[in-house]
C-alpha angles and dihedrals in degrees: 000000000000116000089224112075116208126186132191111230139179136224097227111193086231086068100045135088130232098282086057097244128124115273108248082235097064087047088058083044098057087037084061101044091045083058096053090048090060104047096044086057090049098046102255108085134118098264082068101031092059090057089069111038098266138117140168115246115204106241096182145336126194116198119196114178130189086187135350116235105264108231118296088020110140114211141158132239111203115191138183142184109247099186149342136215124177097280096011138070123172115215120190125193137181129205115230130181107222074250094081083256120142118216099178152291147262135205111189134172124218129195127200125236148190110235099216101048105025102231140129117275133207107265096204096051080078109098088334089299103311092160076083095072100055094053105133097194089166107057109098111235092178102191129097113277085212132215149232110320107234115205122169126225086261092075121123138255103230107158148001126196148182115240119217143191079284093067107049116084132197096291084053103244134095111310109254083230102049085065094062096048086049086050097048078047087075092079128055127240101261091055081067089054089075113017125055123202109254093177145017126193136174141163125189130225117167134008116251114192137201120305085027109131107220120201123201122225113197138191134166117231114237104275113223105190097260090047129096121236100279118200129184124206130192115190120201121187125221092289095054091249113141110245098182150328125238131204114194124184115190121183123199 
């Protein structure tokens, strides 16, 4: 078995916007599936973890696109584990039409935990440490890894909402995904006429669960002529913890 995974998707027009190209939120979607396929091949999925008492928590995922598929595209997303640490793994993946075209790439870092107390595990005590022997340090991911999202206290109060049974995923907190398409909510449809997402980054900080109001807090970066319109979230959840923070870079 390869130490690469690579998985055939589709653009279904379900899944795409107006213009008739994926959501960014479905692209995280199939990132995130094609992670899990992997794993689960290679003995360290969630199908086993969940036996005894274990699962992987997104840390964070950054999503940097050239072009989204256009509807009915089939493409594949390949993905690899580019290192691990005791609570941490990094996974990289790269977006590629069946034509040899790249669309884009993701870094994203997952933590183990254990499911009853909600703390990080030990990823090597898996199958004495078998996650080692699917490292790929050679496979090129060329996009930022990203870093901490600075806002200052000046930053505004654009939106608060409800969450649902919609929102709340398996490990019974709000989906990592759901929070993307919340974020992308911020601006309204006409914003996306004339501006496309080059980049997408979270990282997330605390759960928030069903019946929890977030607020979105919201600043732009500082623009210099050859840069894209950079914004910067928080999200806080009803108690006023932080649940995570959002870059988003838009070019027109």
């Amino acid at each position: 078995m390869d130490k690469v995974g690579r998985y055939e998707f589709m653009a279904e027009p379900f899944h795409c916007d107006f213009s008739g190209r994926l959501f960014m939120g479905h692209m995280g979607n199939h990132m995130l599936n094609a992670a899990d396929f992997h794993s689960s091949a290679r003995g360290f999925g969630m199908k086993y973890l969940m036996t005894i008492n274990r699962s992987w928590v997104l840390s964070r995922l950054a999503i940097e696109m050239t072009e989204m598929p256009q509807q009915y595209t089939k493409f594949n997303v390949e993905t690899w584990v580019e290192s691990a640490m005791r609570y941490f793994t990094s996974r990289n993946f790269a977006v590629i039409g069946n034509d040899g075209h790249t669309y884009g790439y993701g870094r994203s870092i997952w933590a183990m935990i254990d499911t009853e107390t909600r703390q990080p595990t030990d990823i090597f005590a898996i199958d004495n440490g078998a996650i080692n022997n699917w490292i790929v340090k050679d496979k090129e991911c060329p996009i930022d890894k990203g870093g901490r999202v600075k806002m200052s206290d000046d930053a505004q109060l654009i939106r608060t909402i409800d969450t649902h049974y919609n929102d709340v995923d398996i490990n019974g907190h709000i989906n990592s995904v759901k929070y993307i398409e919340h974020v992308l909510n911020l601006w309204p449809l006409e914003w996306y006429r004339d501006h496309q997402i080059r980049r997408f980054e979270i990282a997330y900080v605390a759960e928030a669960h069903a019946g929890d109001q977030l607020s979105f807090y919201m600043e732009q970066e500082a623009a210099t002529p050859t840069s894209d319109l950079s914004y910067n979230i928080r999200i806080v959840r009803t108690d006023g913890t932080e649940c995570c923070r959002c870059k988003v870079a838009f070019r027109s």
